[in-house]
C-alpha positions as CSV (number, residue, x, y, z in Angstrom):
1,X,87.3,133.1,-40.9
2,X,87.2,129.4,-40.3
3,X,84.9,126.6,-41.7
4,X,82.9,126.4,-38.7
5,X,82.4,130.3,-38.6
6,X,81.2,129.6,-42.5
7,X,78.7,127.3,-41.4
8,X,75.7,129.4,-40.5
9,X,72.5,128.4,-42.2
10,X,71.1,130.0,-44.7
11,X,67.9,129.7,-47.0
12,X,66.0,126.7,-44.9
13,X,62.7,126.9,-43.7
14,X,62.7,124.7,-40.4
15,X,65.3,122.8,-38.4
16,X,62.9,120.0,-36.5
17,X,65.1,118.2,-33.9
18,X,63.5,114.9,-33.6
19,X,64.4,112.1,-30.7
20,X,62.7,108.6,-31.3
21,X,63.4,105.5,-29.9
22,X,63.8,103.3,-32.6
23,X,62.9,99.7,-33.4
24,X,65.1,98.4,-36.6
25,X,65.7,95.2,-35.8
26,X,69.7,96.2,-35.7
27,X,69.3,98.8,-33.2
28,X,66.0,97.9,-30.8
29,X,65.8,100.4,-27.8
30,X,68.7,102.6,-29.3
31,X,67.6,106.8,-29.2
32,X,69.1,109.7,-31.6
33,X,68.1,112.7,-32.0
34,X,67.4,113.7,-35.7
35,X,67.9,117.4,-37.1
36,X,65.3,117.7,-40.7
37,X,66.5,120.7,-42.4
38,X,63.8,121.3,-45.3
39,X,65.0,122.9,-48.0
40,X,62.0,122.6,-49.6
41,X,59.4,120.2,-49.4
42,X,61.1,118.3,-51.8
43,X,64.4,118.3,-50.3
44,X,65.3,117.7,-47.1
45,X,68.7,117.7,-44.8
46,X,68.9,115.0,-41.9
47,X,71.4,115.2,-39.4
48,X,72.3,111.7,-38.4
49,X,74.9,110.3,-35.5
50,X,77.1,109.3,-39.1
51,X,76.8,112.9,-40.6
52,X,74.8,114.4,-43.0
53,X,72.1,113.0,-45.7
54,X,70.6,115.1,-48.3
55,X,67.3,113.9,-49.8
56,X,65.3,114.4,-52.8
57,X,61.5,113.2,-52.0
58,X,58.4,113.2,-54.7
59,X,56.5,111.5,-57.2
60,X,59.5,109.7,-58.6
61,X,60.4,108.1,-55.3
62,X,63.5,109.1,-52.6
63,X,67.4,109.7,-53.5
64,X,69.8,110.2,-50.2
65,X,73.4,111.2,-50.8
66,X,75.8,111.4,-47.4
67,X,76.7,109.2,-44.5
68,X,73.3,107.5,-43.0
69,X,73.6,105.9,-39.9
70,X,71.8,102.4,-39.0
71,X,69.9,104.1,-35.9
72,X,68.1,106.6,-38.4
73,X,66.6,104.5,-41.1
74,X,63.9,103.2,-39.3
75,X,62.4,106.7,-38.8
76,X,63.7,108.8,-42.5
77,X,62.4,105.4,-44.0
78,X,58.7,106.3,-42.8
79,X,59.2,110.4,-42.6
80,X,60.4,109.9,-47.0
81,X,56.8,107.4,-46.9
82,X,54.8,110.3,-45.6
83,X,55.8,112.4,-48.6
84,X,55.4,109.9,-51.6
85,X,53.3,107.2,-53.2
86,X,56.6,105.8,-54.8
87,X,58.7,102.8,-53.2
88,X,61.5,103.6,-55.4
89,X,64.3,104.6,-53.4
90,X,68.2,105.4,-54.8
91,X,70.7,105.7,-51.5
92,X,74.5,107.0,-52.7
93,X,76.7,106.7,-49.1
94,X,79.6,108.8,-49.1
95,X,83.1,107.4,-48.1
96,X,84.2,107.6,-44.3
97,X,87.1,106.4,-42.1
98,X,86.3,102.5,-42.6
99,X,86.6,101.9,-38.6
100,X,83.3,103.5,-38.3
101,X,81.5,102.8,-41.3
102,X,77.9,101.6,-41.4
103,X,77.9,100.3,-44.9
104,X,74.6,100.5,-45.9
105,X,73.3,101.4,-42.7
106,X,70.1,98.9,-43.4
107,X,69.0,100.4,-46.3
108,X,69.8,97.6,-49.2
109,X,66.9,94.7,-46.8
110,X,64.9,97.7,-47.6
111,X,64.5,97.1,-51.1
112,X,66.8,100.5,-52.2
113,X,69.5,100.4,-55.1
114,X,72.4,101.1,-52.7
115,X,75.6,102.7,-54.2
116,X,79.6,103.8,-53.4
117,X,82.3,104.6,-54.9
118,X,84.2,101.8,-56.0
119,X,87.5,103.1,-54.0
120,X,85.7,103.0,-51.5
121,X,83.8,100.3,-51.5
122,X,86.7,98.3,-51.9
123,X,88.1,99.1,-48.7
124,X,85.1,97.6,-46.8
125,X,85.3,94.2,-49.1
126,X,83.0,95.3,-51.9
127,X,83.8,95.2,-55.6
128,X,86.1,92.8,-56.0
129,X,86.7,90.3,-59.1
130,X,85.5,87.1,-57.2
131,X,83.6,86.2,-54.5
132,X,82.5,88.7,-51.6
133,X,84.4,87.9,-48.5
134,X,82.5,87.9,-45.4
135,X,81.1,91.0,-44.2
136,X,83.0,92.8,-41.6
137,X,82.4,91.5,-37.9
138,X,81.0,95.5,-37.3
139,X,78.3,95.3,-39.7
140,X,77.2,91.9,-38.5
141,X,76.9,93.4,-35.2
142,X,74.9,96.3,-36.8
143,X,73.0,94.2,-38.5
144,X,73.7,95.9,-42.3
145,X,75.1,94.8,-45.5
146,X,77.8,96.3,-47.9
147,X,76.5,98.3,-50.8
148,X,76.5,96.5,-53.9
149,X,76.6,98.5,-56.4
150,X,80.1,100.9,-57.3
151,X,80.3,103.7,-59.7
152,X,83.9,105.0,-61.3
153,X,83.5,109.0,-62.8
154,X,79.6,110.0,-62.3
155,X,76.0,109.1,-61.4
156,X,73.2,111.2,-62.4
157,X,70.1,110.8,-61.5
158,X,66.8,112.6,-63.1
159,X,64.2,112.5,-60.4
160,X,61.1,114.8,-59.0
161,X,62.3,117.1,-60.8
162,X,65.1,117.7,-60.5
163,X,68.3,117.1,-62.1
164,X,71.3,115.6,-59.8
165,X,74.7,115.0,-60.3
166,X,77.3,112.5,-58.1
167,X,81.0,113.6,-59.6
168,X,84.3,112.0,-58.3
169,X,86.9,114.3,-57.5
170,X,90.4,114.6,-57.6
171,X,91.9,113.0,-53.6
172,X,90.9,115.2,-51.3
173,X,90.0,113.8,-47.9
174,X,90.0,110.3,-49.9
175,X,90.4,109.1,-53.4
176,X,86.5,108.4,-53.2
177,X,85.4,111.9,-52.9
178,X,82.6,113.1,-55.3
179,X,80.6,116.2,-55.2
180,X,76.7,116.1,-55.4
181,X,74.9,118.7,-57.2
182,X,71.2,119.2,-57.6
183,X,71.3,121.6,-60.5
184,X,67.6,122.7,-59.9
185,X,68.0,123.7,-56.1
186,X,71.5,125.0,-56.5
187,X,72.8,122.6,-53.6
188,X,76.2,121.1,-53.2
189,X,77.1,118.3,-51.2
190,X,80.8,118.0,-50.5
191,X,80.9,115.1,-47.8
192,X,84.5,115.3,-45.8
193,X,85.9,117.7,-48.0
194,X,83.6,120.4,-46.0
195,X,82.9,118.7,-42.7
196,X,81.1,121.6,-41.2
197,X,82.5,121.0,-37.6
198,X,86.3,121.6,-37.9
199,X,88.9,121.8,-39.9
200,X,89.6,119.2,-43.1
201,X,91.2,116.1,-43.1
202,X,93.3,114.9,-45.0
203,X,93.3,111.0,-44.6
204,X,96.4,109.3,-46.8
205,X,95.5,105.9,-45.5
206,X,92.6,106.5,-48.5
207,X,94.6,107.6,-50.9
208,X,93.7,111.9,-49.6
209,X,96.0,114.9,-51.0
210,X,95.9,118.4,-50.0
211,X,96.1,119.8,-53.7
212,X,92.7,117.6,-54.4
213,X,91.0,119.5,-51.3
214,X,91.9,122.5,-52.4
215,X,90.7,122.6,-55.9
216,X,87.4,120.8,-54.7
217,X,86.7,123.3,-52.3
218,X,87.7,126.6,-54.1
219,X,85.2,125.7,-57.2
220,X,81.8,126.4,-54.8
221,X,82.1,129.9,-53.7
222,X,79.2,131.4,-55.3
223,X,76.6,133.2,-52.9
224,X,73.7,131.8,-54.7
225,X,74.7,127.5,-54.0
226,X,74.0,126.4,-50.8
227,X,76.3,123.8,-49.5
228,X,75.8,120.9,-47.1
229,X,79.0,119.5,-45.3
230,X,79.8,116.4,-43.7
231,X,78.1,117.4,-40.6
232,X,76.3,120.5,-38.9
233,X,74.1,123.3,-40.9
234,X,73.3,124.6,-44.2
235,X,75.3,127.3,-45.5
236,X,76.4,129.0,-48.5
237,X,79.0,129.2,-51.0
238,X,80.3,132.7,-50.1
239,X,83.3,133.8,-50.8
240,X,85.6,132.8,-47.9
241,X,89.2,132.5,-46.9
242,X,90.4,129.3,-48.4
243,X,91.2,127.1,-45.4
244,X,93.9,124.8,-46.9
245,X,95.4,127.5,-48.4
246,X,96.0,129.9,-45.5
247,X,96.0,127.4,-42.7
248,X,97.7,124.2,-43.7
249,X,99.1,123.4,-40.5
250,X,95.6,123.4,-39.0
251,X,94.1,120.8,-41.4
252,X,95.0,117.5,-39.7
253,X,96.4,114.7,-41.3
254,X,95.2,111.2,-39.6
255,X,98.6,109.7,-39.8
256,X,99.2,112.3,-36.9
257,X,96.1,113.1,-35.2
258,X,93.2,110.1,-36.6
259,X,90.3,111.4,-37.9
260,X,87.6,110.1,-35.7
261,X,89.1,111.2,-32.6
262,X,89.6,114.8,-33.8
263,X,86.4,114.8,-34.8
264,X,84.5,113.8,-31.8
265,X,86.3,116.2,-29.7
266,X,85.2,119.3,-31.9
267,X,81.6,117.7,-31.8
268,X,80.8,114.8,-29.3
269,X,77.6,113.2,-29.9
């Protein structure tokens, strides 16, 4: 069994594909089509050009966790509106191969509290003991900012009701990997650890080991979590052959392969 055959979905009520031509001032005329996975009708799954964002919607305001991409902010900015009074909004991006990173993908001019890990963040010029240096010439072409706020060990977050955890992990795909756990909803979000569309990678230019894959992913096999990966649909945490364990030649390492190309092959958008 591989990690794509794992990836069925599970436990949703509807998968909306959306397409919208947007008009954020970074991305006028641009079009993407948007998959909304609810959950619930307090959390929702969006499937964006980046990957994967999980949100948490209701009287206390919005949380996303995942990968948001500039050309969908515009349109989950006024979909989370539609669902609550609150302007309160809490965005935690997950790390990615820094060539294609969006930063804050347009987000932190919206007023939210915008948050990485701080290996991360480092890597695209963020937390450092001085002054920032100038934003990287992709994001000024994007038109977004850098998050500006890091975190070390753990963010938790107690919010519509619901109690949510953002853990760093041991290196696994990076040495900014963190798992995401919204206790009430039994959902895990495991960013590139799980990417949903292919095998793992296992990126050493950020600091990624295969033992720290391994022990992230064998700890969420329970039937009853559902897990989100990087990208593609909902499944659960079924027991499953362990994929780094059985086939180790098969998860790439980007030193040989590079991870965006691999990736866009298995899944062009």
């Amino acid at each position: 069994m591989t990690f794509r055959q794992t990836c069925t979905l599970l436990g949703v009520i509807t998968l909306i594909p959306v397409t919208l031509a947007l008009m954020d001032r970074s991305a006028i005329g641009a079009q993407e089509t948007i998959g909304v996975t609810e959950i619930t009708p307090e959390l929702l799954v969006f499937a964006t050009t980046a990957g994967n964002v999980v949100a948490s919607v209701g009287e206390d305001g919005a949380l996303l966790v995942g990968t948001p991409a500039i050309a969908s902010t515009a349109y989950i900015s006024n979909l989370l509106a539609s669902r609550t009074k609150s302007a309160v909004r809490y965005v935690v991006v997950g790390p990615q191969d820094v060539a294609h990173s969006e930063g804050d993908a347009g987000w932190g001019r919206r007023g939210a509290f915008v948050a990485m890990h701080e290996n991360a963040l480092q890597r695209i010029g963020g937390n450092v003991m001085g002054a920032s240096p100038p934003l990287p010439r992709r994001f000024t072409e994007l038109g977004v900012d850098r998050p500006r706020v890091a975190f070390s060990e753990v963010l938790a977050f107690d919010i519509n009701q619901e109690s949510i955890h953002v853990v760093h992990q041991k290196p696994g795909y990076s040495n900014a990997d963190a798992i995401v756990h919204f206790h009430v909803a039994k959902l895990i979000y495991l960013g590139e650890v799980f990417p949903g569309d292919g095998y793992p990678v296992i990126d050493p230019a950020q600091g990624g080991t295969l033992e720290g894959l391994v022990n992230t992913l064998d700890g969420w096999t329970d039937r009853a979590f559902r897990i989100v990966p990087a990208r593609g649909e909902v499944t659960n945490g079924r027991r499953r052959q362990s994929l780094p364990r059985h086939d180790r030649d098969r998860s790439r390492s980007c030193e040989t392969t590079g991870c965006r190309r691999s990736r866009r092959e298995s899944n062009p958008s």
